[in-house]
C-alpha positions in Angstrom: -6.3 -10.3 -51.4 -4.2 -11.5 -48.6 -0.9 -13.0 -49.0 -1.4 -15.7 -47.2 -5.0 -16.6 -48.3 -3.3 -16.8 -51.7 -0.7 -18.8 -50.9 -3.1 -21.0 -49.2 -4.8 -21.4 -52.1 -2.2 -22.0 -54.3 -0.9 -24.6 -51.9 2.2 -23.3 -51.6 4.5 -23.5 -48.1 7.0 -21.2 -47.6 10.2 -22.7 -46.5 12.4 -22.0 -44.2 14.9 -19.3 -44.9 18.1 -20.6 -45.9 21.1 -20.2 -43.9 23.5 -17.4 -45.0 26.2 -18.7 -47.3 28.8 -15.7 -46.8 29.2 -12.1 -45.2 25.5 -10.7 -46.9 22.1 -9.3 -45.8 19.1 -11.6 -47.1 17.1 -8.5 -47.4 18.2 -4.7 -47.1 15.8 -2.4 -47.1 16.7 1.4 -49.0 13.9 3.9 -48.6 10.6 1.7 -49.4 12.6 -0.8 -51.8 14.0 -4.4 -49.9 16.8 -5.9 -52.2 17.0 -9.5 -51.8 20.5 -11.1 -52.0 20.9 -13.9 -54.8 18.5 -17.1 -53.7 19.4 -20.4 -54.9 17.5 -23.8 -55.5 18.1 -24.5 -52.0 16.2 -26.1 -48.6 18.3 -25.4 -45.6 21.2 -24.5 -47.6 21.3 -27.7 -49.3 20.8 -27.4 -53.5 18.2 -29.3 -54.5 18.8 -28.2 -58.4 22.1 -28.6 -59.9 23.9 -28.7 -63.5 23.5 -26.6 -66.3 20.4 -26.6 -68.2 20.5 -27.6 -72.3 22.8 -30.3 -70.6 21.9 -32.1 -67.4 19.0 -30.0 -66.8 15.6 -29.0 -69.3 14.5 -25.7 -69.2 11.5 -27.2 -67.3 13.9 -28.2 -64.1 15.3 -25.1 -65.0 11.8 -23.5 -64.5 11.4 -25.2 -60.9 14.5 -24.1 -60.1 13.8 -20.7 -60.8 10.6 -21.1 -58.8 12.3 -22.8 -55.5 14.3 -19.5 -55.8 11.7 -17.2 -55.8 10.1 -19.4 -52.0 13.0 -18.6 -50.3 13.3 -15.1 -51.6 9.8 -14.8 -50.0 11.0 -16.6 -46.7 13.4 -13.9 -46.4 11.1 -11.3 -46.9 8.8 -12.7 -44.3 11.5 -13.4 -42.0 12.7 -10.2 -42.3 9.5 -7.7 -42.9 7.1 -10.1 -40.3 3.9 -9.8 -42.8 4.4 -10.5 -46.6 1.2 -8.4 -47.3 3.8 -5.6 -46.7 5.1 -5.9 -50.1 3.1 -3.6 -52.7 5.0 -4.9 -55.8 7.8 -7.0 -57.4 10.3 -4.1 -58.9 12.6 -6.3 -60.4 14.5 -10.1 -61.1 17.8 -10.5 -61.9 18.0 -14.2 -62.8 21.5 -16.0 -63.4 21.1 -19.0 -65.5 24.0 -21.9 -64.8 23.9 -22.6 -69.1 25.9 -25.1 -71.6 27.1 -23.8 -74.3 25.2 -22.6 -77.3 21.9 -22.7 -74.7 19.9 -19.3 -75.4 16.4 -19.5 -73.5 17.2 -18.5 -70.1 14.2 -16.4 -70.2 12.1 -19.3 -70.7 14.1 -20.8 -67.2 13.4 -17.3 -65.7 9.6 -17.6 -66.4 9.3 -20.1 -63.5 10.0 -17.3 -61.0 7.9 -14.6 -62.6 5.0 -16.9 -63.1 4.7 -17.7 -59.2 4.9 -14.2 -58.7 2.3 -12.9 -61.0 0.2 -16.5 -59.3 0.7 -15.1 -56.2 0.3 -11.1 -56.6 -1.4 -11.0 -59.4 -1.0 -9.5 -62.9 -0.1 -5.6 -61.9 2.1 -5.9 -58.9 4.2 -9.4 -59.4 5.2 -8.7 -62.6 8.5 -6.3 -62.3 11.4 -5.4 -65.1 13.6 -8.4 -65.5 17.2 -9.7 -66.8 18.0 -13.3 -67.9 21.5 -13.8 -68.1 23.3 -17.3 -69.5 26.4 -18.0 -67.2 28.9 -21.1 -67.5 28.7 -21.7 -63.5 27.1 -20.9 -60.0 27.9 -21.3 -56.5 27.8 -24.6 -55.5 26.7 -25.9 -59.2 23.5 -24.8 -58.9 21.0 -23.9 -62.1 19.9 -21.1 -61.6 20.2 -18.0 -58.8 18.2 -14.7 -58.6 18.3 -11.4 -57.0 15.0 -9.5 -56.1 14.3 -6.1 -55.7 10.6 -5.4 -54.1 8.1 -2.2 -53.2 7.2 -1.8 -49.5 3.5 -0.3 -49.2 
């Protein structure tokens, strides 16, 4: 199915890619993998998710985080590759969890990313190897941040 049918369907928008926060590449592409640099909670740089969840936060705006995350890691990939139906699978997620202490479901957080990816590629190719890792604090006190590594047709 086409990307963009799908995300039709699903009534989902891709935003616009955020603005670079440092000396990084969005997306780099090695051979036929594209590593994504760490994507926040963000629209035009701005977070729209912040605290740490088990305190301000509940692992379902933890979840929605995770999942704003995931939008602009495919704004990148548009922006960068032209045609998201480009991308044959998800590889891998490496999701950073902004936790309080004694909080110990940050894969449950992480599920918000990996669910939109399976809803929009489906069960085979959006679901990649993953790591969900508790930390006490992100850039700009954000809740959650993840890295993407994807496979180029």
């Amino acid at each position: 199915m086409d990307i963009y049918e799908k995300l039709k369907e699903l009534e989902i928008k891709l935003p616009t890619p955020p603005p670079l926060a440092g000396i990084y590449k969005p997306v780099m592409q090695v051979g036929n993998l594209l590593y994504v640099s760490g994507q926040g909670p963000t629209e035009n740089g701005i977070p729209l998710v912040t605290g740490k969840v088990g305190k301000e936060r509940n692992i379902t705006e933890g979840q929605h985080a995770a999942r704003l995350c995931t939008l602009n890691a495919l704004s990148n990939l548009e922006r960068y590759l032209g045609d998201l139906n480009k991308i044959k699978s998800v590889v891998k997620l490496l999701v950073f969890v902004a936790s309080a202490e004694g909080f110990g479901q940050q894969p449950e957080v992480a599920n918000g990313a990996s669910q939109l990816l399976v809803d929009i590629f489906g069960q085979e190719q959006g679901v990649g190897v993953r790591s969900a890792i508790g930390t006490n604090e992100l850039p700009g006190d954000i809740t959650v941040e993840i890295e993407f590594i994807f496979e180029l047709l």
